[in-house]
DOPA-131386 format. One record per residue (C-alpha): residue number from 1; residue in one letter; chain; x, y, z. Coordinates in Angstrom, 1 decimal, decimal comma, always signed. Example, Ala and Ser with C-alpha at 12.3 -4.5 7.8 and 13.67 -1.06 7.14 Angstrom:
2
   kollo   kolti   lumse       xx       yy       zz
       1       A       A    +12,3     -4,5     +7,8
       2       S       A    +13,7     -1,1     +7,1
***
This chain:
419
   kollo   kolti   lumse       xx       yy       zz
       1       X       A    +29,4    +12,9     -7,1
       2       X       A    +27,9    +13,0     -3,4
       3       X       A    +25,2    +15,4     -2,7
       4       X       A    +25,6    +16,5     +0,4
       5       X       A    +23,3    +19,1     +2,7
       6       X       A    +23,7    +22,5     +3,1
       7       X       A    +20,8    +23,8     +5,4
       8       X       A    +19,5    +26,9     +7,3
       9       X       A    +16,8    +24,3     +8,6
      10       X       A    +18,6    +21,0    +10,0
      11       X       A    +22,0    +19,4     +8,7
      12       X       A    +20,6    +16,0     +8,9
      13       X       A    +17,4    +16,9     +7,5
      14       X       A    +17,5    +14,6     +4,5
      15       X       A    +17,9    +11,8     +6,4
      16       X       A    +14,2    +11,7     +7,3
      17       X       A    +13,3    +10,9     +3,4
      18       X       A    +14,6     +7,2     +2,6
      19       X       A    +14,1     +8,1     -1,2
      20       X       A    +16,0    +10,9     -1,3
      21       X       A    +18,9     +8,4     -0,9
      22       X       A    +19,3     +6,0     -3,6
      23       X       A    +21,1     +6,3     -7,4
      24       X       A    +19,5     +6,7    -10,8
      25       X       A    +21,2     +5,5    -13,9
      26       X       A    +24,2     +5,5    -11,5
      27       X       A    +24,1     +9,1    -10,2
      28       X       A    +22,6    +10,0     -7,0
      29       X       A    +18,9    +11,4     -7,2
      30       X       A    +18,4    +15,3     -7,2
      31       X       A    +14,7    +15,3     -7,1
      32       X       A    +13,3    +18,4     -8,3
      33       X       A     +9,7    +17,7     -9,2
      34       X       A     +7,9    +18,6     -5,5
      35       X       A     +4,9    +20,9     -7,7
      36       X       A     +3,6    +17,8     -8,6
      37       X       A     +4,0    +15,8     -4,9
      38       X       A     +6,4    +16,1     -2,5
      39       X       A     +8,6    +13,2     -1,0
      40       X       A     +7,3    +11,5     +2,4
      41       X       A     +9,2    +11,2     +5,9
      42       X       A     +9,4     +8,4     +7,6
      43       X       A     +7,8    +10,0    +10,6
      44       X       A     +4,8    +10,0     +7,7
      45       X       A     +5,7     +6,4     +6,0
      46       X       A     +5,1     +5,0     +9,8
      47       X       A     +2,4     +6,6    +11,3
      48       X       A     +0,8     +4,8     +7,7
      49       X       A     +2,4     +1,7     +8,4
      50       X       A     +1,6     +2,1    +12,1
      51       X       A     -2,1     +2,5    +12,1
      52       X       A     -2,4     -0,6     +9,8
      53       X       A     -0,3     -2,8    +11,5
      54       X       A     -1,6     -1,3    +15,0
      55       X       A     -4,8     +0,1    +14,7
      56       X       A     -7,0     -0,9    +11,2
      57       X       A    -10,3     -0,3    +12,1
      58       X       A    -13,5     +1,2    +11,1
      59       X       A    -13,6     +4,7    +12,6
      60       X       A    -16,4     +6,2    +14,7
      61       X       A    -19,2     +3,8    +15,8
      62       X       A    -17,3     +0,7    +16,5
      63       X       A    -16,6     +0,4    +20,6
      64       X       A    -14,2     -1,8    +20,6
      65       X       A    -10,2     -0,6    +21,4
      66       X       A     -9,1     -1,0    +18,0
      67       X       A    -11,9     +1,8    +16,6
      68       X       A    -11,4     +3,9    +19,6
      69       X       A     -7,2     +4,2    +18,7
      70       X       A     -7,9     +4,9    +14,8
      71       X       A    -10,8     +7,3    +15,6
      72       X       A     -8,4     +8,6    +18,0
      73       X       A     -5,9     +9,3    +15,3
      74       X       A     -8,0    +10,1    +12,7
      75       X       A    -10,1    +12,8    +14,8
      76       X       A     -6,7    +14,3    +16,1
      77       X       A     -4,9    +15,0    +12,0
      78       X       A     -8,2    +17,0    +11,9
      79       X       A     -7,0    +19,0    +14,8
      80       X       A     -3,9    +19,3    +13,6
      81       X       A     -4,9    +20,5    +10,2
      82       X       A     -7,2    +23,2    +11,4
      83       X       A     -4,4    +24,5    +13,9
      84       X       A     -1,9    +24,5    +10,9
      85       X       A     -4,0    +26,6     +8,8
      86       X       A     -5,7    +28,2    +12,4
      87       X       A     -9,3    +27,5    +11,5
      88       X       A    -11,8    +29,0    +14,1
      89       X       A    -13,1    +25,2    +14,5
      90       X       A    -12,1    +22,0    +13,6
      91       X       A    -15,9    +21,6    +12,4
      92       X       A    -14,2    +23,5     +9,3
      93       X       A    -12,1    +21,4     +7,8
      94       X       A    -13,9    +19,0     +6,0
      95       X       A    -11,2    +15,3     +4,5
      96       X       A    -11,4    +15,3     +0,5
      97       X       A     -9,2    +12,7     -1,4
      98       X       A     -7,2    +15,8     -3,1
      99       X       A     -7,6    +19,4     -3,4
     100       X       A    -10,1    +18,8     -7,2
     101       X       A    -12,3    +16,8     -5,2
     102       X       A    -12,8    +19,7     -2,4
     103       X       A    -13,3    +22,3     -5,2
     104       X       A    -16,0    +20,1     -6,6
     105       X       A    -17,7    +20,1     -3,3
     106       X       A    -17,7    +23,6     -3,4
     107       X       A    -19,2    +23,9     -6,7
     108       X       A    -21,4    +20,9     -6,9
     109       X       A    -23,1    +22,3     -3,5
     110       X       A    -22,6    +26,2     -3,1
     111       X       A    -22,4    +27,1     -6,5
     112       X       A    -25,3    +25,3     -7,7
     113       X       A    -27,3    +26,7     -4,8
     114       X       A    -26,2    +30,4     -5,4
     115       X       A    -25,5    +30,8     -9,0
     116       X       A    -27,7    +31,8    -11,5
     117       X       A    -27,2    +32,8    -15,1
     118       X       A    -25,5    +36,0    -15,6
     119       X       A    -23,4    +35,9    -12,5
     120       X       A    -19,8    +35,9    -12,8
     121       X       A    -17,2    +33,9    -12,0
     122       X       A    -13,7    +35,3    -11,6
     123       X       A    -10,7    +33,0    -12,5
     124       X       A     -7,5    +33,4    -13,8
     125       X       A     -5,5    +32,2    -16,7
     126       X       A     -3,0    +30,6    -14,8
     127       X       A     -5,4    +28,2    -12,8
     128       X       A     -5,0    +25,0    -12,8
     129       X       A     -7,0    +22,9    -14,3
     130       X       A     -9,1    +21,4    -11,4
     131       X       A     -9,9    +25,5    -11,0
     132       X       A    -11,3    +26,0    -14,1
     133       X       A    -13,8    +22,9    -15,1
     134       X       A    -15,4    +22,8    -11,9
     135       X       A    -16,4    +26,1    -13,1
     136       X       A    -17,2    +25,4    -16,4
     137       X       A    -19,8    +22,6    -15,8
     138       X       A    -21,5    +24,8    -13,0
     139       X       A    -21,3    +27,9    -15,6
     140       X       A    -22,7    +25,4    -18,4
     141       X       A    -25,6    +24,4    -15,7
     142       X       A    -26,4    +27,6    -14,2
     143       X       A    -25,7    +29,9    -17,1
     144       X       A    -23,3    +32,0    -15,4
     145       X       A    -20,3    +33,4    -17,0
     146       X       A    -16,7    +33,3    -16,1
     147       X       A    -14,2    +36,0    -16,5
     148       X       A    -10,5    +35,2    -16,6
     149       X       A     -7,9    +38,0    -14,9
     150       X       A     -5,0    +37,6    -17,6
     151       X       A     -0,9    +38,5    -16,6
     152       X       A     +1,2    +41,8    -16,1
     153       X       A     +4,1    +42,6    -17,9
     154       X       A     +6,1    +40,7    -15,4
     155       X       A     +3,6    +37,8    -16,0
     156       X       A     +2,0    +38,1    -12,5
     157       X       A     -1,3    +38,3    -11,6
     158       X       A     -3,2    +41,6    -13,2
     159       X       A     -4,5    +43,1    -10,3
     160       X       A     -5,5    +46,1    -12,0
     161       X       A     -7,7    +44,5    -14,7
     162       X       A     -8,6    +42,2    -11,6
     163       X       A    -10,4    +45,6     -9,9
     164       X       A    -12,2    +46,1    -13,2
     165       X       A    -13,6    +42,6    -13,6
     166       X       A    -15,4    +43,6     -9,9
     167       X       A    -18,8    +44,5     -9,9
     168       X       A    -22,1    +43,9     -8,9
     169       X       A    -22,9    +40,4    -10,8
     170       X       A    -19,5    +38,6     -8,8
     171       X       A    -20,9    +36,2     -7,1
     172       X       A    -17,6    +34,2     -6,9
     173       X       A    -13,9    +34,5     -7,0
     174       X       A    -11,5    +31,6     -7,2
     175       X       A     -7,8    +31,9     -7,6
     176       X       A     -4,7    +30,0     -7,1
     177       X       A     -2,7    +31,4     -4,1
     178       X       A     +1,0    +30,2     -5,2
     179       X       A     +1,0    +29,3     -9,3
     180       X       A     +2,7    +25,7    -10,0
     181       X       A     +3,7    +27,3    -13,5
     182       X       A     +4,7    +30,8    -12,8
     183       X       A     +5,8    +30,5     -9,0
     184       X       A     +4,4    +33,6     -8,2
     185       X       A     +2,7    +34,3     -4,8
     186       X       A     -0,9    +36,1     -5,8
     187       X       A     -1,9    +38,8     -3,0
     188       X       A     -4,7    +37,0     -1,8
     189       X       A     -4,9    +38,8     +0,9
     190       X       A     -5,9    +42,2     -1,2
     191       X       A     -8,3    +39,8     -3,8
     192       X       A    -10,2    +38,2     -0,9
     193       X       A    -11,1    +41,8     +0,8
     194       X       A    -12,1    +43,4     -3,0
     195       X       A    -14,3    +40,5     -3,6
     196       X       A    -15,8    +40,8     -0,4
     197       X       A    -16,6    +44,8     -0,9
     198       X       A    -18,5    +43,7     -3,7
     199       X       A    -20,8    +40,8     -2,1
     200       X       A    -18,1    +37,9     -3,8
     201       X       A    -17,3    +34,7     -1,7
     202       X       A    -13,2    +33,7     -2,5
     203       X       A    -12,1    +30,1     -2,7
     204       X       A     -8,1    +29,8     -2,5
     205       X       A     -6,6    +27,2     -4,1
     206       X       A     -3,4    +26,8     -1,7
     207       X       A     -1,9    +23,4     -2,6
     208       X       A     +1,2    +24,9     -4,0
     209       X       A     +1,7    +27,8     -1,0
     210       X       A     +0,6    +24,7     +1,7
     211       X       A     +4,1    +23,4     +1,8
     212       X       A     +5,9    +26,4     +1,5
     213       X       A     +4,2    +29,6     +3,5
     214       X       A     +2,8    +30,2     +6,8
     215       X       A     -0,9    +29,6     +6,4
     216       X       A     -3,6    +31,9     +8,5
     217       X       A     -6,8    +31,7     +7,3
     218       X       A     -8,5    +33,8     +9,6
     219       X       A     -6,1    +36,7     +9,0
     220       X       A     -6,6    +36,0     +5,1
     221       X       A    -10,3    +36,1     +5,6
     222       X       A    -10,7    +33,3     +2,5
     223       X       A    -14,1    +31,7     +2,5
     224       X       A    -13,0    +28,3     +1,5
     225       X       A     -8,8    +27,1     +1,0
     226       X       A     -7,9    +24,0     -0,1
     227       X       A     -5,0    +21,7     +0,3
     228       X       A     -3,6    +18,4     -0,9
     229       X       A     -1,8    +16,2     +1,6
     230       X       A     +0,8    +14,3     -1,2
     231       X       A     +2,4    +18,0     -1,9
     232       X       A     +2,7    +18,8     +1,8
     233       X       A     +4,5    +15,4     +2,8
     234       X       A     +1,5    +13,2     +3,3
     235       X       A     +0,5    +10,2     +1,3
     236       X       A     -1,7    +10,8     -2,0
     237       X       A     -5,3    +10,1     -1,3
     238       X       A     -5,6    +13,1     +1,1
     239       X       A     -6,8    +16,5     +1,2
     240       X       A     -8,9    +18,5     +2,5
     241       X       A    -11,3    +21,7     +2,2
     242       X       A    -11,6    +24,4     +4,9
     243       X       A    -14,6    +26,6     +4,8
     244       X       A    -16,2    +29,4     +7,4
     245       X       A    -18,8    +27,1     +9,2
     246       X       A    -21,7    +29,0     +8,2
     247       X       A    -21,0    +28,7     +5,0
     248       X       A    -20,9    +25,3     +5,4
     249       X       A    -23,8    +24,8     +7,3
     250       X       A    -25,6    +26,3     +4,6
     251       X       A    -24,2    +24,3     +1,9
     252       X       A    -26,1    +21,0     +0,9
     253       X       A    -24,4    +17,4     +1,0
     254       X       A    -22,0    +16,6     -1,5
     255       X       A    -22,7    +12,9     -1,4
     256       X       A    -24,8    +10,8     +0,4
     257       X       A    -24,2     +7,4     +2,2
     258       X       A    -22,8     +6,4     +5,2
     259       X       A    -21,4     +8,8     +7,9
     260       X       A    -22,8    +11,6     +6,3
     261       X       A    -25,7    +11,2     +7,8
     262       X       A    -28,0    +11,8    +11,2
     263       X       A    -30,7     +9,9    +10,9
     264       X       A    -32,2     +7,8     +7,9
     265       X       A    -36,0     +7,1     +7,3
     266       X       A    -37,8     +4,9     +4,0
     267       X       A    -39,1     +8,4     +3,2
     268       X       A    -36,3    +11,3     +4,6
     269       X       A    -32,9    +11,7     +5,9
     270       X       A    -31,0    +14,5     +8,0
     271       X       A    -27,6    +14,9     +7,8
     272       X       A    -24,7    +14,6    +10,6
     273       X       A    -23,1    +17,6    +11,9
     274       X       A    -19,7    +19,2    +10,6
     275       X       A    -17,7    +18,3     +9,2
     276       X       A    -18,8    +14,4     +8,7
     277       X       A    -21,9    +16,1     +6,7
     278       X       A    -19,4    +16,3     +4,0
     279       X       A    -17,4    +12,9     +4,4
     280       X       A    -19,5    +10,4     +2,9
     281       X       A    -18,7     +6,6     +3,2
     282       X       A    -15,7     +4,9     +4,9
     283       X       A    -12,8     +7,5     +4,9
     284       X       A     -9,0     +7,7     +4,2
     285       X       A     -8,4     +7,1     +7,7
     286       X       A     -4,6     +5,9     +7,2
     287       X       A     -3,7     +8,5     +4,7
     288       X       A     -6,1    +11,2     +7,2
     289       X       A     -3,5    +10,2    +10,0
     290       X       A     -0,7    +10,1     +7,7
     291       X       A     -1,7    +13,8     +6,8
     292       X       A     -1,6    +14,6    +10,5
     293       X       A     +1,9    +13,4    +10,8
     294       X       A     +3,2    +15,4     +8,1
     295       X       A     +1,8    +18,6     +9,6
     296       X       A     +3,3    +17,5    +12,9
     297       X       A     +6,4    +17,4    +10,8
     298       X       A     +6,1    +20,8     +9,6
     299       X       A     +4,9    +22,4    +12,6
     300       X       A     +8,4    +20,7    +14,6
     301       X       A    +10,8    +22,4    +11,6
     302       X       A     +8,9    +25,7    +11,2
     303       X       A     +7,0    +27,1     +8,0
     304       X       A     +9,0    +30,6     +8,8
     305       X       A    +12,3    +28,8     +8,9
     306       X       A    +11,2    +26,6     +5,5
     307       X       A     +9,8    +30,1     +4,0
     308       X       A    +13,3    +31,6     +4,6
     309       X       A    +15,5    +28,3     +3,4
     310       X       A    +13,6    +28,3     +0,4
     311       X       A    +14,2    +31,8     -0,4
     312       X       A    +17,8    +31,2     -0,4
     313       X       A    +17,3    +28,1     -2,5
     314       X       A    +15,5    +30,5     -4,8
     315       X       A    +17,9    +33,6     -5,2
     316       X       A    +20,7    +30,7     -5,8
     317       X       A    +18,8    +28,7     -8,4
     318       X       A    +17,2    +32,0    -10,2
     319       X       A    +21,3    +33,1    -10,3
     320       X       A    +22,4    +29,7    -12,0
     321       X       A    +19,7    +29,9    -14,8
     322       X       A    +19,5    +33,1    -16,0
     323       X       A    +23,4    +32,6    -16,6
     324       X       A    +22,5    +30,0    -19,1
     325       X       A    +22,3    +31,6    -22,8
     326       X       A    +18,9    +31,4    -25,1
     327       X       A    +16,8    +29,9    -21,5
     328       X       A    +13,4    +31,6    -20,9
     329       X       A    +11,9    +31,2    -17,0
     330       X       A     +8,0    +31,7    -17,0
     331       X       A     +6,7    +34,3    -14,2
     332       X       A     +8,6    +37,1    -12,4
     333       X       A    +11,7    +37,0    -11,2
     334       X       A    +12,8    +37,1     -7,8
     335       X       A    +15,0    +39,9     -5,6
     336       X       A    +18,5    +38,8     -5,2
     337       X       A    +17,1    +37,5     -1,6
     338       X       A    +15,0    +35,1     -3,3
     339       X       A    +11,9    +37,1     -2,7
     340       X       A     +9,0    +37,7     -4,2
     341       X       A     +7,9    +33,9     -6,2
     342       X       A     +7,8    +30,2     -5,1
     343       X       A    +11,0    +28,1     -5,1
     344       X       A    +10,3    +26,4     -9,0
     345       X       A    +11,6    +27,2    -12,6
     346       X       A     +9,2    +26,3    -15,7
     347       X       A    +11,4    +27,6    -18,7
     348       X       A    +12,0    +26,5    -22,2
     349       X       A    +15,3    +26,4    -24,2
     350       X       A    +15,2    +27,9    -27,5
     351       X       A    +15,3    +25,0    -30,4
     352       X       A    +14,8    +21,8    -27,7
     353       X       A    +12,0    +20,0    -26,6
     354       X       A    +11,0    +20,6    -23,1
     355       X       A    +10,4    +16,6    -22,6
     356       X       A    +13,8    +16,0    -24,6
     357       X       A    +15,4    +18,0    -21,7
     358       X       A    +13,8    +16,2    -19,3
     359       X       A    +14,6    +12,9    -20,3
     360       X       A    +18,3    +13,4    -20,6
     361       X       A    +18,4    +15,2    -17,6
     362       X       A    +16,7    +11,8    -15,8
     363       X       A    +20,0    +10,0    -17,5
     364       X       A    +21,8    +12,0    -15,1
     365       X       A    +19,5    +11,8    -12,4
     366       X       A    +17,9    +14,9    -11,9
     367       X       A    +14,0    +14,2    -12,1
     368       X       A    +12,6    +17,5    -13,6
     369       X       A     +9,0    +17,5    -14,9
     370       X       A     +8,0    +18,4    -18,8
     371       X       A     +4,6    +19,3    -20,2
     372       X       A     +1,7    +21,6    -19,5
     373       X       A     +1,6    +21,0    -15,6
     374       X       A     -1,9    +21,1    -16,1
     375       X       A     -2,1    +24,5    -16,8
     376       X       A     -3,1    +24,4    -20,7
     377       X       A     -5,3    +27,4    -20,8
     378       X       A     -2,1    +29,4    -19,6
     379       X       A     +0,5    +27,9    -21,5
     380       X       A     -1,7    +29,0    -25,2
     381       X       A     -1,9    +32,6    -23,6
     382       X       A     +1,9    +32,4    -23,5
     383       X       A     +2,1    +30,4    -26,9
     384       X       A     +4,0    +27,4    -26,0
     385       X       A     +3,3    +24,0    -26,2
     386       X       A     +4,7    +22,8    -22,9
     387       X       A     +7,9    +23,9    -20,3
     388       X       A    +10,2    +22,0    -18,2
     389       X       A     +9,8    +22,5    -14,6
     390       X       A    +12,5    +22,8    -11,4
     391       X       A    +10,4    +22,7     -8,3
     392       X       A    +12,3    +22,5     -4,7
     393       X       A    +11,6    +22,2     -1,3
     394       X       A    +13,0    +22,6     +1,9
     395       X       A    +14,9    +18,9     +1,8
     396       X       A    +16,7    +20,3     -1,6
     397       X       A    +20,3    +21,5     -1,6
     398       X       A    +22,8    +24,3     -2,9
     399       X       A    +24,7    +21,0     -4,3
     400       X       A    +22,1    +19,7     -5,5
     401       X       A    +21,2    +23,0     -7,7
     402       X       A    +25,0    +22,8     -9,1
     403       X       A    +24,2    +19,1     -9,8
     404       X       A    +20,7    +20,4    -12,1
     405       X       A    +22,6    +23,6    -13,8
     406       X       A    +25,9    +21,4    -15,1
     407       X       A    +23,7    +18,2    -16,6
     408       X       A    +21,2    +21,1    -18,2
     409       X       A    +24,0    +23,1    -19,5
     410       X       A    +25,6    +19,9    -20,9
     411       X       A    +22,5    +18,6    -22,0
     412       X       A    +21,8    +22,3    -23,7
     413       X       A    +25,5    +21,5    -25,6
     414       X       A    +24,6    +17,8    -26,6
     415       X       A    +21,6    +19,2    -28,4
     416       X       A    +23,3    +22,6    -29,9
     417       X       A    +25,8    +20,3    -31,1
     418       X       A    +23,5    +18,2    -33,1
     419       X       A    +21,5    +21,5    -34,5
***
């Protein structure tokens, strides 16, 4: 069967990913696994390839052409990024290697600083798991204590109990913006300016709503966001954490080392300036450049046109499965637009393995994902060992969603059959 492209974005669209178009176990690829990274561009793959074969060089002190270029580059992703997200200043977005390493900045430096024991930590149950033992080792250090906002009915985020959980002792509140399990979109907008009434400081974790939603942290008011580049159509090995600048002026240095610094003595050091106070030791710089390509990429298509695409892609995909008898989708559901929840399915069919699904549905070539998705603490609260997971983006078709619901529906048979 040939999957072709239906698109409200660009017919040819999928001709930018060279993966996309290649067979698996003899059936063309339907890759539905972007929650856990997303597929590159070639516009990405060769502004990679491009600064090694061009431009590999040290960045920052070297004067010679070579340095200048990659610094060049480098400098100019950072741009990009804080214009994508519209930082006040590109001295707030500091390069991480992934989104766990930026919230470790945050809470080996601030939260060691600022917490003390008996202040509280707000969380939630469906975080994932580089948002929770961050928190846990600076709550075991510090004695503070953490306090987890549980689901609704519809399992959404509780705001309710959320506004209870609020009081003077919140010193911190840091929640996931889109879930990676649930798909639903958390009103971070509403949490940030609560938390902020009472004295709190919010961290969003936005690697899954990145890809997907118009980002505006100025209008959201956050105090730190992160982001991972691999989910967003950059390499792995990128990411990055935004913060207000005066909160990071006030923070300490993560590491120490080489470009991190302003001046070193035998006895004393001083740090460098934002955001290189936070960027210890010889970068990323292929996979920082890489990183601004993919933004570039975004920016050119649209988040608003993505954002609507996907919604279609939702309200057609959430149709399909809740057709299929004795299936159970984690999170709310979506209007018949698509509104409402991220374009991704973690469900479980009654009497078969989540990982037995998967694999048959990779003999037909649909790559799925099967497990906890890192989100343990939420999948006891829902008592169940594991889901499967359909996660889509913008290069992701109508076809292709036919393609997923007839090999799960025949792979639900194949194991009813055998019951």
């Amino acid at each position: 069967m040939t999957v072709t492209q239906v698109s409200a974005i660009d017919s040819n669209i999928r001709k930018d990913f060279p993966i996309l178009h290649q067979e698996i176990n003899g059936n063309p690829l339907v890759y539905f696994d972007n929650a856990a990274t997303s597929q590159k561009p070639s516009a990405v793959i060769n502004a990679l390839r491009n600064y090694y074969e061009l431009n590999n060089a040290n960045v920052h002190r070297g004067a010679h052409s070579l340095s200048g270029r990659a610094t060049d580059d480098y400098e100019g992703a950072r741009d990009k990024v804080a214009k994508f997200i519209n930082a006040r200043s590109r001295n707030e977005i500091v390069y991480t290697r992934n989104a766990s390493e930026a919230i470790n900045i945050v809470a080996y430096t601030w939260g060691l600083t600022n917490l003390k024991k008996d202040d509280e930590i707000i969380l939630s149950v469906m975080e994932h798991h580089s948002n929770i033992v961050p928190w846990q080792i600076i709550a075991q250090k510090t004695g503070a204590k953490i306090r987890f906002v549980e689901l609704t009915d519809t399992e959404e985020f509780n705001l309710q109990q959320y506004k209870t959980f609020l009081n003077e002792k919140t010193k911190l509140v840091s929640i996931v913006h889109v879930s990676n399990t649930l798909g639903c979109i958390n009103p971070v907008e509403e949490i940030i300016d609560l938390a902020h009434k009472q004295g709190a400081k919010v961290l969003i974790d936005a690697c899954q709503s990145l890809p997907h939603l118009p980002m505006d942290v100025q209008a959201m008011d956050c105090d730190w966001l992160v982001g991972s580049g691999h989910k967003m159509c950059a390499t792995t090995g990128i990411g990055f954490l935004y913060g207000k600048e005066e909160l990071l002026l006030e923070m300490p240095p993560f590491l120490g080392g080489g470009e991190m610094i302003g001046e070193v003595y035998l006895d004393h050091f001083t740090c460098g300036d934002l955001p290189h106070k936070f960027e210890a030791g010889t970068p990323a710089i292929g996979e920082a450049i890489a990183l601004g390509a993919a933004v570039d990429y975004l920016t050119n298509i649209g988040m608003d046109k993505i954002h609507q695409y996907e919604e279609e892609l939702t309200a057609y995909l959430f149709e399909k499965l809740n057709k299929i008898p004795n299936l159970k989708i984690y999170g709310n559901q979506p209007t018949p637009e698509g509104k409402g929840r991220a374009c991704l399915a973690a469900f479980n069919v009654q009497g078969i393995h989540a990982s037995d699904l998967a694999t048959l549905l990779d003999n037909e070539g649909v790559a799925i994902r099967s497990g906890h998705h890192c989100t343990q603490p939420l999948h006891r609260y829902l008592e169940i060992s594991g889901s499967a997971r359909a996660s889509l983006y913008f290069y992701n078709t109508f076809e292709e969603i036919d393609v997923f619901i007839k090999a799960l529906q025949e792979t639900i048979d194949f194991f009813t059959q055998m019951m």
